[in-house]
Backbone atoms as SQL, in Angstrom:
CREATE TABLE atoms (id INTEGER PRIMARY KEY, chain TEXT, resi INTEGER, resn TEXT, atom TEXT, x REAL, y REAL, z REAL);
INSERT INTO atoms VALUES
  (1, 'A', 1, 'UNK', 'N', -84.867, 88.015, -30.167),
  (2, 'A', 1, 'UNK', 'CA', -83.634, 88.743, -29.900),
  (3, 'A', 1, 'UNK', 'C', -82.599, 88.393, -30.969),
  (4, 'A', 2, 'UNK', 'N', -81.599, 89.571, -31.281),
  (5, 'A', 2, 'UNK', 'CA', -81.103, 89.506, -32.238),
  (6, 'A', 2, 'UNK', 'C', -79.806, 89.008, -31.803),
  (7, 'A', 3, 'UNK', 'N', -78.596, 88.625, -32.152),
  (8, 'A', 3, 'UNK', 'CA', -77.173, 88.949, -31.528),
  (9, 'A', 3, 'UNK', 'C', -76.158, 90.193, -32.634),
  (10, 'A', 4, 'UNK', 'N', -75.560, 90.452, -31.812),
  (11, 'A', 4, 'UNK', 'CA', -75.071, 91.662, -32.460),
  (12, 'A', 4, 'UNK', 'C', -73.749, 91.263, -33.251),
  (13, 'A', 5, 'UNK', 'N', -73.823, 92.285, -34.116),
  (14, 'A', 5, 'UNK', 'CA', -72.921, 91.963, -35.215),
  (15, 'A', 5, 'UNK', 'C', -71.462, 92.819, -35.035),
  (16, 'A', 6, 'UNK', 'N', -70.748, 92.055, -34.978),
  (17, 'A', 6, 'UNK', 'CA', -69.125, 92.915, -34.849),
  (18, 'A', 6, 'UNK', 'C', -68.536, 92.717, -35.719),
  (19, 'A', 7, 'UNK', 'N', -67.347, 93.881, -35.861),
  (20, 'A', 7, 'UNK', 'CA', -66.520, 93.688, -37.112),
  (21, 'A', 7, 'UNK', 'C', -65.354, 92.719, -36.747),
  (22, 'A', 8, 'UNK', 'N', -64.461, 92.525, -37.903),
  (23, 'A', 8, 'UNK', 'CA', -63.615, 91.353, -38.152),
  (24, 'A', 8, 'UNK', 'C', -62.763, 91.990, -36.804),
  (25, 'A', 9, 'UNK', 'N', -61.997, 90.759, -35.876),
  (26, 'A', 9, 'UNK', 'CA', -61.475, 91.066, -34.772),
  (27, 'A', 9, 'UNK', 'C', -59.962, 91.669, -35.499),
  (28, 'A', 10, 'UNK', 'N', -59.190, 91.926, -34.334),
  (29, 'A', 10, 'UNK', 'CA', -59.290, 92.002, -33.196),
  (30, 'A', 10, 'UNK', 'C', -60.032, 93.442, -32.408),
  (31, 'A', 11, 'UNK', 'N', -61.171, 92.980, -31.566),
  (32, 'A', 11, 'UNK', 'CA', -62.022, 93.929, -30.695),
  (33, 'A', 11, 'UNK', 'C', -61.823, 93.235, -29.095),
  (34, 'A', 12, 'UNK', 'N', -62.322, 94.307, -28.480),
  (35, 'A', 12, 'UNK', 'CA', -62.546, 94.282, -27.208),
  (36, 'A', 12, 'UNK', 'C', -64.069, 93.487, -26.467),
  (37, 'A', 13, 'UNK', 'N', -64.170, 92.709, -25.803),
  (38, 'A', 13, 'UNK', 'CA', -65.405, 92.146, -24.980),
  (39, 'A', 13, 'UNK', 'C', -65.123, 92.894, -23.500),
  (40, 'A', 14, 'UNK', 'N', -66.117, 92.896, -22.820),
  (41, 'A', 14, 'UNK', 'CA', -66.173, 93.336, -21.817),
  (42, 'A', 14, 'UNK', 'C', -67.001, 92.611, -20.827),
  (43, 'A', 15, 'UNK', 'N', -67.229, 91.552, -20.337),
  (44, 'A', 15, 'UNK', 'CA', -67.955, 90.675, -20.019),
  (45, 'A', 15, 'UNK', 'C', -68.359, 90.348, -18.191),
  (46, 'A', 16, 'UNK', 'N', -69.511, 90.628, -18.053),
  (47, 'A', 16, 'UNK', 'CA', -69.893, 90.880, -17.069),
  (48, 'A', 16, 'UNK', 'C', -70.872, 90.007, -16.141),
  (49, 'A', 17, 'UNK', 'N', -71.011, 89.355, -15.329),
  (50, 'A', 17, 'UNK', 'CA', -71.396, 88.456, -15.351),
  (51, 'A', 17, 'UNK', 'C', -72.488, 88.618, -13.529),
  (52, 'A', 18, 'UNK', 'N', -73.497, 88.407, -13.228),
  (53, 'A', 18, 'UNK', 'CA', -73.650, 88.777, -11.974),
  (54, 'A', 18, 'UNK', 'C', -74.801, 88.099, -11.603),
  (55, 'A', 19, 'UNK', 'N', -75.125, 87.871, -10.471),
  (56, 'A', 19, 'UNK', 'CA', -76.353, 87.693, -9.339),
  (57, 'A', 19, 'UNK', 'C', -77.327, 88.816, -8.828),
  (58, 'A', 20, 'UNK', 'N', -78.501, 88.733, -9.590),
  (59, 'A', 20, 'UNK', 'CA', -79.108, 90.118, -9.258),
  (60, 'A', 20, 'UNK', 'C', -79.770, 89.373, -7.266),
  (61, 'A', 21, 'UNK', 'N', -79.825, 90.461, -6.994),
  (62, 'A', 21, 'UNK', 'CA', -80.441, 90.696, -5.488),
  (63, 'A', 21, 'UNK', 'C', -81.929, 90.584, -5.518),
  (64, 'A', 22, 'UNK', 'N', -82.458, 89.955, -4.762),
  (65, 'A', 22, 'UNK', 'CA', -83.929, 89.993, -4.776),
  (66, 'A', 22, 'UNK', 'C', -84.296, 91.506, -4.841),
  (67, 'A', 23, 'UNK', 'N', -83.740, 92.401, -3.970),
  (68, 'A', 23, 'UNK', 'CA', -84.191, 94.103, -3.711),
  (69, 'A', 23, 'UNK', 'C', -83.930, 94.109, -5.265),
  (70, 'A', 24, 'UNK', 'N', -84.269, 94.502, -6.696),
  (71, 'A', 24, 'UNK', 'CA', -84.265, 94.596, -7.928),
  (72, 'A', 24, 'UNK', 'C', -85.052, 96.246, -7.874),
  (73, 'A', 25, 'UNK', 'N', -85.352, 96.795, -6.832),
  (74, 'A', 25, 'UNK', 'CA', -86.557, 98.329, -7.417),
  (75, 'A', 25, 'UNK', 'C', -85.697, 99.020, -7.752),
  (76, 'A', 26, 'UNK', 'N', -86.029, 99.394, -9.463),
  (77, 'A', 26, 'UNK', 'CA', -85.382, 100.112, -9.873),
  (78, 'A', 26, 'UNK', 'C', -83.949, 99.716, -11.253),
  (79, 'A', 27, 'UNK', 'N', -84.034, 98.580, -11.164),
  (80, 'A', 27, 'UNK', 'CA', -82.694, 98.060, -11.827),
  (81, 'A', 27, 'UNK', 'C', -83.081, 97.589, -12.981),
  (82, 'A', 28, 'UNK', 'N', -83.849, 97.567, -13.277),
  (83, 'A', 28, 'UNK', 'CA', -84.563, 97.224, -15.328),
  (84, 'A', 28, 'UNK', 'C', -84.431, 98.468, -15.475),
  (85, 'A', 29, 'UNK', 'N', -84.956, 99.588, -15.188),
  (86, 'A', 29, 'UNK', 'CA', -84.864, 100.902, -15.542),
  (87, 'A', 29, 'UNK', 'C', -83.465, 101.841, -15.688),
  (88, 'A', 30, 'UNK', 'N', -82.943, 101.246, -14.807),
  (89, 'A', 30, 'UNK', 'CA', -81.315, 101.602, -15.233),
  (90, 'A', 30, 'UNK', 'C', -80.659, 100.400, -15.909),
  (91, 'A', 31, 'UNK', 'N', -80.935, 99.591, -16.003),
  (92, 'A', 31, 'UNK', 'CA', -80.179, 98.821, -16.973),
  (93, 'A', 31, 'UNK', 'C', -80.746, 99.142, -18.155),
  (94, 'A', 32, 'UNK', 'N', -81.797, 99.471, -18.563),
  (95, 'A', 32, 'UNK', 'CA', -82.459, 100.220, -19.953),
  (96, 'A', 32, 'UNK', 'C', -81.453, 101.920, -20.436),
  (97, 'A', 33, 'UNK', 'N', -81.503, 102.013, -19.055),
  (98, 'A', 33, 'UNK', 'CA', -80.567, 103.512, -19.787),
  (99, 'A', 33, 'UNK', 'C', -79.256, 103.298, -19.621),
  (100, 'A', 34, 'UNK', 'N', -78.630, 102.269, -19.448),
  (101, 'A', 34, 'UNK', 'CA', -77.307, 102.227, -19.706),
  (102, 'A', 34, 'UNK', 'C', -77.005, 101.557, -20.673),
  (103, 'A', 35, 'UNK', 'N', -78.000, 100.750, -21.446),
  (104, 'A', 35, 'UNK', 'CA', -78.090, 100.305, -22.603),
  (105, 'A', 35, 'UNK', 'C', -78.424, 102.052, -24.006),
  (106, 'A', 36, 'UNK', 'N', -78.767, 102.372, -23.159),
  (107, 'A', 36, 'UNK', 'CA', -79.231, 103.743, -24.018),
  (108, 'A', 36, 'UNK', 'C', -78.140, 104.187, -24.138),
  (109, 'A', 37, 'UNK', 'N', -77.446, 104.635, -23.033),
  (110, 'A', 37, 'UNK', 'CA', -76.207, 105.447, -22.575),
  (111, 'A', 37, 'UNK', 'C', -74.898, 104.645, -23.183),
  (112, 'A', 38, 'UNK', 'N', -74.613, 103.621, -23.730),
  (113, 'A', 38, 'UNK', 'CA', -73.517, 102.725, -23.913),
  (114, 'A', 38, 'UNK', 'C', -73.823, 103.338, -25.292),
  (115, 'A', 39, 'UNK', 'N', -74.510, 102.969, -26.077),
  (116, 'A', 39, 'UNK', 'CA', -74.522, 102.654, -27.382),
  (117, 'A', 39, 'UNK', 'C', -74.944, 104.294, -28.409),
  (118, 'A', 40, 'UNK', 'N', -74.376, 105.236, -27.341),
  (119, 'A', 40, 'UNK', 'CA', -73.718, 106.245, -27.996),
  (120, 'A', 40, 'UNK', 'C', -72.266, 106.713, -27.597),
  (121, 'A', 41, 'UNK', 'N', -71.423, 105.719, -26.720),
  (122, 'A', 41, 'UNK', 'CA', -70.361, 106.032, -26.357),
  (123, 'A', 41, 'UNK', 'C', -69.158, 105.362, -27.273),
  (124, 'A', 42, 'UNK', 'N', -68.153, 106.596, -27.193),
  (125, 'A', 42, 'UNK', 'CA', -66.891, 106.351, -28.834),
  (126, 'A', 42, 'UNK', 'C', -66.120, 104.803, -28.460),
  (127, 'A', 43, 'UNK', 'N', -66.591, 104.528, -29.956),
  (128, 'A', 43, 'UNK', 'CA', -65.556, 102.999, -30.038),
  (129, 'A', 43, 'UNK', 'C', -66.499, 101.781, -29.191),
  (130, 'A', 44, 'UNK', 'N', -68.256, 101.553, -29.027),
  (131, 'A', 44, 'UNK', 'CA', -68.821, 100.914, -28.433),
  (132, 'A', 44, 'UNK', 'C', -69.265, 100.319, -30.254),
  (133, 'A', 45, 'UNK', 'N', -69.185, 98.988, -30.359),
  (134, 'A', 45, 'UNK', 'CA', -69.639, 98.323, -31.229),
  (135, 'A', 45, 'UNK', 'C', -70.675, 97.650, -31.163),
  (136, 'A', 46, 'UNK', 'N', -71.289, 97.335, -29.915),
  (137, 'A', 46, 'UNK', 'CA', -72.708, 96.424, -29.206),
  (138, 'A', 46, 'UNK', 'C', -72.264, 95.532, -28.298),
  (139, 'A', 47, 'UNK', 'N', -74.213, 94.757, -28.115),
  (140, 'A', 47, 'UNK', 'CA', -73.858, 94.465, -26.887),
  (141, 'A', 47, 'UNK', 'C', -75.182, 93.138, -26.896),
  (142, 'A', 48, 'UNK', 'N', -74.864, 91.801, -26.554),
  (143, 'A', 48, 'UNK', 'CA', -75.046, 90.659, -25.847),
  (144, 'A', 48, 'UNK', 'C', -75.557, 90.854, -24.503),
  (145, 'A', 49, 'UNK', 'N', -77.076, 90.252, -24.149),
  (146, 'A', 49, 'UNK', 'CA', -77.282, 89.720, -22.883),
  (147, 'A', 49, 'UNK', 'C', -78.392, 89.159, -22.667),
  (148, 'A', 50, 'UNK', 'N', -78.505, 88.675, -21.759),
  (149, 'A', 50, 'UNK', 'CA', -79.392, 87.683, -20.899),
  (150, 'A', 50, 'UNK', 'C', -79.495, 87.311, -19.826),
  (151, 'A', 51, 'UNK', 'N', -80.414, 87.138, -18.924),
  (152, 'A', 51, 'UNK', 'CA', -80.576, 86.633, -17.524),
  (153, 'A', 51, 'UNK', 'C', -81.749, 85.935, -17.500),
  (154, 'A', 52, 'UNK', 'N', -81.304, 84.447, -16.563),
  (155, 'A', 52, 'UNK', 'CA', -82.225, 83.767, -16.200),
  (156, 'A', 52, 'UNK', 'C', -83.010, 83.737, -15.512),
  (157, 'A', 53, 'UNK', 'N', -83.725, 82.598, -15.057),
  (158, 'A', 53, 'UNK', 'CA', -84.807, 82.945, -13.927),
  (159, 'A', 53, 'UNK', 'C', -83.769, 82.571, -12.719),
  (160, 'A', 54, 'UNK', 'N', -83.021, 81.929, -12.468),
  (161, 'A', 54, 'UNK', 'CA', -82.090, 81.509, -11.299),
  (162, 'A', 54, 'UNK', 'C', -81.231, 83.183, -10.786),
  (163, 'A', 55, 'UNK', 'N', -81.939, 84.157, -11.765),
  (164, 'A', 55, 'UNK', 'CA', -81.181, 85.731, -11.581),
  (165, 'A', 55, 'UNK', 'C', -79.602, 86.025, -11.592),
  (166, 'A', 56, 'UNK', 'N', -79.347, 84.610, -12.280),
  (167, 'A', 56, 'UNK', 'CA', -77.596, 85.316, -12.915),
  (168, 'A', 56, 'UNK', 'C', -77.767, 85.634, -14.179),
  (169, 'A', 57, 'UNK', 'N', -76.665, 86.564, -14.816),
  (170, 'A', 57, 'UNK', 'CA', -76.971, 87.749, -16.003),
  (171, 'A', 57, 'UNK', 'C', -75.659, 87.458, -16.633),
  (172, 'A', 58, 'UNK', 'N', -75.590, 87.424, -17.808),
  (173, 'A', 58, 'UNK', 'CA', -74.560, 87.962, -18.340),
  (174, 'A', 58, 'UNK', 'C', -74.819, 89.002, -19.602),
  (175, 'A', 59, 'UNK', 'N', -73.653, 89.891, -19.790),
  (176, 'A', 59, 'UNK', 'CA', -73.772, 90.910, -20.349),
  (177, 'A', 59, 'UNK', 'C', -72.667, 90.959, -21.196),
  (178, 'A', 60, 'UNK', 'N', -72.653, 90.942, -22.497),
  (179, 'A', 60, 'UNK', 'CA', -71.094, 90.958, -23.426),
  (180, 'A', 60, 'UNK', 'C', -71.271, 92.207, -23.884),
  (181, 'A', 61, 'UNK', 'N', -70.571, 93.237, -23.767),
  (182, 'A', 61, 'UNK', 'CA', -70.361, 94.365, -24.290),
  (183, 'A', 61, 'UNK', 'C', -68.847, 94.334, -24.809),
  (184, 'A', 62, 'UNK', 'N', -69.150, 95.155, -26.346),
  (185, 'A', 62, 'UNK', 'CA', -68.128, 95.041, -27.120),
  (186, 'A', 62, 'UNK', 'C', -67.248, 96.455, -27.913),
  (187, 'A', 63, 'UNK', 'N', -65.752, 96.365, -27.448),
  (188, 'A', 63, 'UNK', 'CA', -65.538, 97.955, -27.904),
  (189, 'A', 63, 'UNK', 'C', -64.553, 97.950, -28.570),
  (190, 'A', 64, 'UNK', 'N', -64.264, 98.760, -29.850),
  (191, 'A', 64, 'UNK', 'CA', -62.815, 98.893, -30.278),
  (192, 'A', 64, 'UNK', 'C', -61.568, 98.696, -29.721),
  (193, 'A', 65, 'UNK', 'N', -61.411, 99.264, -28.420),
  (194, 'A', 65, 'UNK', 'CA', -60.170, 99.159, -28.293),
  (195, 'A', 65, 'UNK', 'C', -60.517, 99.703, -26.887),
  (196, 'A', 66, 'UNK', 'N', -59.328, 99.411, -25.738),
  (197, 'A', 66, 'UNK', 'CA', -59.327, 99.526, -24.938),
  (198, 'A', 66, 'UNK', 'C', -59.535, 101.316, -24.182),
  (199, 'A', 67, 'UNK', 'N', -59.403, 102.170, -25.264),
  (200, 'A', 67, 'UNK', 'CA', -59.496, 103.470, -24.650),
  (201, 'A', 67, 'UNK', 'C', -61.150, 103.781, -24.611),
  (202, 'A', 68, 'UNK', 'N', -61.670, 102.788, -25.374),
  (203, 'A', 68, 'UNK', 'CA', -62.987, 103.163, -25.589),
  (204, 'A', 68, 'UNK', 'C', -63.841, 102.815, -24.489),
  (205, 'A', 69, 'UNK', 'N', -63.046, 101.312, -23.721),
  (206, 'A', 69, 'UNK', 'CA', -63.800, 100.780, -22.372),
  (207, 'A', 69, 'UNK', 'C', -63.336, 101.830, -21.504),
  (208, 'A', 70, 'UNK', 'N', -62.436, 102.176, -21.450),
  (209, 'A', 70, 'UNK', 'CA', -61.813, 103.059, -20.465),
  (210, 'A', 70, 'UNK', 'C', -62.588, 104.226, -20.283),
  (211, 'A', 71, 'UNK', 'N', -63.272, 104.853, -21.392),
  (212, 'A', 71, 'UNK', 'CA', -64.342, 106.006, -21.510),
  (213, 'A', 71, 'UNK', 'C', -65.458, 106.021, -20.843),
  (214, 'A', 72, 'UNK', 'N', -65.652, 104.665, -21.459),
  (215, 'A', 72, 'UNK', 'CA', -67.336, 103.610, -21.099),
  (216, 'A', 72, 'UNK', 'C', -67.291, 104.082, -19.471),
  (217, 'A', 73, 'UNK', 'N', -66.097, 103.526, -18.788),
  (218, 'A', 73, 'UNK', 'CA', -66.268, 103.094, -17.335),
  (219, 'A', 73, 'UNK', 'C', -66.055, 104.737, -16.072),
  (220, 'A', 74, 'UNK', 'N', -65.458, 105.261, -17.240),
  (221, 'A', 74, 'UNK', 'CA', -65.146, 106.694, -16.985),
  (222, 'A', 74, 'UNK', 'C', -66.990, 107.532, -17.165),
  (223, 'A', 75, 'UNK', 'N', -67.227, 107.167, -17.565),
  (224, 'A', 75, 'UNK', 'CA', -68.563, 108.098, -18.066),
  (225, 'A', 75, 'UNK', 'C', -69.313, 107.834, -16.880),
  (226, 'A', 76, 'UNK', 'N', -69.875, 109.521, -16.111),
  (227, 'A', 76, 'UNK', 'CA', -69.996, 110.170, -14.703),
  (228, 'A', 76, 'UNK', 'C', -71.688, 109.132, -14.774),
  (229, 'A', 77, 'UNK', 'N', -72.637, 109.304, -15.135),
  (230, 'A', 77, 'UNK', 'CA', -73.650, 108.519, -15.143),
  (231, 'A', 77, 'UNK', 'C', -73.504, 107.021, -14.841),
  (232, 'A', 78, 'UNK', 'N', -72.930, 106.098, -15.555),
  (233, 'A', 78, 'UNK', 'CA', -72.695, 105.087, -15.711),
  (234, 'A', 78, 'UNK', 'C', -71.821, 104.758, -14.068),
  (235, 'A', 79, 'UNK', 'N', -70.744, 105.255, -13.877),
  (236, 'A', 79, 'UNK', 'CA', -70.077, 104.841, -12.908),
  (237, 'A', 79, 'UNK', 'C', -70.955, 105.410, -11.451),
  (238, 'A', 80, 'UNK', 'N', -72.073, 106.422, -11.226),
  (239, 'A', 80, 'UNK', 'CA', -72.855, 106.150, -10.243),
  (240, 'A', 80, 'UNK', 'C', -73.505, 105.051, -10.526),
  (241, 'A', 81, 'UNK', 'N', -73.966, 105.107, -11.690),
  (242, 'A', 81, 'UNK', 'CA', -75.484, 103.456, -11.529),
  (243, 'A', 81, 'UNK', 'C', -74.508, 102.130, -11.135),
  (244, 'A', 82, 'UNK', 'N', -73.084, 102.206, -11.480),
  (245, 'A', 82, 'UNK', 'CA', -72.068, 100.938, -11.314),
  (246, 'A', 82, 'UNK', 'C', -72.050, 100.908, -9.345),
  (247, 'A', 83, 'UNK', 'N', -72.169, 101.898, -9.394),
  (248, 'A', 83, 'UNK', 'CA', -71.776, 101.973, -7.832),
  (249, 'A', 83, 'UNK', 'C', -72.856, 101.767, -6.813),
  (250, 'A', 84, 'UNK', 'N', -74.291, 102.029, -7.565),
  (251, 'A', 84, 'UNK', 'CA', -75.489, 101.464, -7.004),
  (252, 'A', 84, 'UNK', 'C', -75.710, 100.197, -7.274),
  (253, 'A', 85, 'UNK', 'N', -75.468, 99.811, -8.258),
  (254, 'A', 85, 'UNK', 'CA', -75.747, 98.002, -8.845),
  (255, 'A', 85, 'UNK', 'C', -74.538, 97.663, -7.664),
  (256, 'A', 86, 'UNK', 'N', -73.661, 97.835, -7.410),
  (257, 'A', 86, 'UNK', 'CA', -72.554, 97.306, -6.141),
  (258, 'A', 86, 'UNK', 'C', -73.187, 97.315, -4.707),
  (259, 'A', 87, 'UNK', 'N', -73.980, 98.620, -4.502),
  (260, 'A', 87, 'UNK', 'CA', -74.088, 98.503, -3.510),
  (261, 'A', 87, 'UNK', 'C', -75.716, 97.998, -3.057),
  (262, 'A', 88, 'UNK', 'N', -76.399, 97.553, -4.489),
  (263, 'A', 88, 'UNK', 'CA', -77.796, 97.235, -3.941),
  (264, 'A', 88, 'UNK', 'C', -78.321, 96.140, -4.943),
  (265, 'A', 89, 'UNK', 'N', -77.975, 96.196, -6.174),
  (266, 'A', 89, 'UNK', 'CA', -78.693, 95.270, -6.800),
  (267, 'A', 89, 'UNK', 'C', -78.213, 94.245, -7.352),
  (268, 'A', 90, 'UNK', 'N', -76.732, 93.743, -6.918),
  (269, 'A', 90, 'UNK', 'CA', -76.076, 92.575, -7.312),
  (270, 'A', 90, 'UNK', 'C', -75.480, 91.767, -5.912),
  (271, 'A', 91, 'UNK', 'N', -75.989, 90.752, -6.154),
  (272, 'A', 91, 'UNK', 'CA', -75.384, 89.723, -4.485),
  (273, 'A', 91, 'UNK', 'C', -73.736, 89.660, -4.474),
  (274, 'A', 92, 'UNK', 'N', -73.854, 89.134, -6.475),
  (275, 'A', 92, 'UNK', 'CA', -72.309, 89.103, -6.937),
  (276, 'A', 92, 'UNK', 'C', -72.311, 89.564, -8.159),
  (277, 'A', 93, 'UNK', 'N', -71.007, 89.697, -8.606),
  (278, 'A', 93, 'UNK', 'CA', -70.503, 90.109, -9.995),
  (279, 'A', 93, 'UNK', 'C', -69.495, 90.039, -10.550),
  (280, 'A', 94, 'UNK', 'N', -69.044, 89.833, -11.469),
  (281, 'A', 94, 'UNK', 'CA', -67.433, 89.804, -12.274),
  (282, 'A', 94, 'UNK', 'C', -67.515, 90.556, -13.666),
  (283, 'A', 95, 'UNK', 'N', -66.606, 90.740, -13.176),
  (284, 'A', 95, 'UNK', 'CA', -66.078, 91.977, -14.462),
  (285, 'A', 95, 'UNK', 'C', -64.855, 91.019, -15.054),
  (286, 'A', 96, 'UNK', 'N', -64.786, 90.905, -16.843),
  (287, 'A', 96, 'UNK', 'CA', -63.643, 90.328, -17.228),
  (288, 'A', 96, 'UNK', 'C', -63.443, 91.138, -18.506),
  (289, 'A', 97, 'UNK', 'N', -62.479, 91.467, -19.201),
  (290, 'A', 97, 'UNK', 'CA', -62.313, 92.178, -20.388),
  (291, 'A', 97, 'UNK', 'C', -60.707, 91.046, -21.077),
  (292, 'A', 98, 'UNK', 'N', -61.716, 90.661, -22.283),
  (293, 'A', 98, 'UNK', 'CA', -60.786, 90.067, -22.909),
  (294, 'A', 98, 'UNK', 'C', -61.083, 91.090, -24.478),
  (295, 'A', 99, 'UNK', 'N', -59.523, 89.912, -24.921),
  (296, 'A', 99, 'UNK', 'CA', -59.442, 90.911, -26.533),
  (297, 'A', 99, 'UNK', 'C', -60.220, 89.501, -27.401),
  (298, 'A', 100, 'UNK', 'N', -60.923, 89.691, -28.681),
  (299, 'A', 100, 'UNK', 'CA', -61.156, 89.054, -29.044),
  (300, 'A', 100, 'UNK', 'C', -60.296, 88.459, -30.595),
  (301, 'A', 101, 'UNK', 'N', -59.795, 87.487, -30.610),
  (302, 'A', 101, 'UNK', 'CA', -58.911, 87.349, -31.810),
  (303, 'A', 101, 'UNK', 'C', -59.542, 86.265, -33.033),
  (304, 'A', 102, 'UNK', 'N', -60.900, 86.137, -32.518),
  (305, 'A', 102, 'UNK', 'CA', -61.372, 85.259, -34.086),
  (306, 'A', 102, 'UNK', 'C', -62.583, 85.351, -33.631),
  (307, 'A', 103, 'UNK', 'N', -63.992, 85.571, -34.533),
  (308, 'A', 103, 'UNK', 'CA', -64.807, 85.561, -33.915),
  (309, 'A', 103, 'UNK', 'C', -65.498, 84.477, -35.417),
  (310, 'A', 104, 'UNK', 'N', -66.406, 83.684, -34.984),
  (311, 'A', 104, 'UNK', 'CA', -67.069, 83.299, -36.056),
  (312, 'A', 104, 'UNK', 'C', -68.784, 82.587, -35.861),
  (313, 'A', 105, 'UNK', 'N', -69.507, 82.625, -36.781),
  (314, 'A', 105, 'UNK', 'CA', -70.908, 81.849, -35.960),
  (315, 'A', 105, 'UNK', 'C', -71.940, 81.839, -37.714),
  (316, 'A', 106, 'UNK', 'N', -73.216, 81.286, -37.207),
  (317, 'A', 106, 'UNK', 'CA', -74.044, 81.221, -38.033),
  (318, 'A', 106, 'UNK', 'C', -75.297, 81.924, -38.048),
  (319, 'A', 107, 'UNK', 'N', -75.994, 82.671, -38.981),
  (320, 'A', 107, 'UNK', 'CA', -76.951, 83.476, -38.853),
  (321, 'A', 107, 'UNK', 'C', -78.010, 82.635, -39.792);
């Protein structure tokens, strides 16, 4: 796995963090197309994630600017599968959106 490459800040994170539910039928398959579905939506720069075997996840999704998350969360597909992951395939979850003001690392 790669990590994704963003441009010089300041950008948007979107950071998501959750407890998948044992009931999981169905939720790799929509988390595959919302990975599909994100990363043609305006002002989405990429996206960070991982989940363990203990079934907490985190997810860093990263966007220009705040109108662009606002789109993201607005977009009619996405906000049913948000509303099924609520009501079936997460025990818990947090949603946090910070701005990012320095980003730096080693490749």
């Amino acid at each position: 796995m790669e990590l994704t490459t963003t441009p010089e800040p300041p950008y948007y994170a979107v950071i998501f963090t959750s407890v998948l539910s044992p009931d999981d039928e169905g939720y790799h398959e929509a988390a595959e197309r919302m990975f599909e579905l994100v990363r043609a939506a305006p002002g989405f720069l990429g996206v960070d994630s991982a989940r363990g075997e203990d079934r907490v996840g985190v997810t860093v999704s990263y966007f220009r600017d705040e109108v662009a998350i606002a789109g993201w969360r607005e977009e009619p597909e996405h906000a049913a599968t948000r509303e099924k992951g609520r009501a079936r395939w997460y025990d818990a979850f947090e949603v946090r959106v910070a701005r990012v003001e320095r980003a730096y690392g080693s490749r």
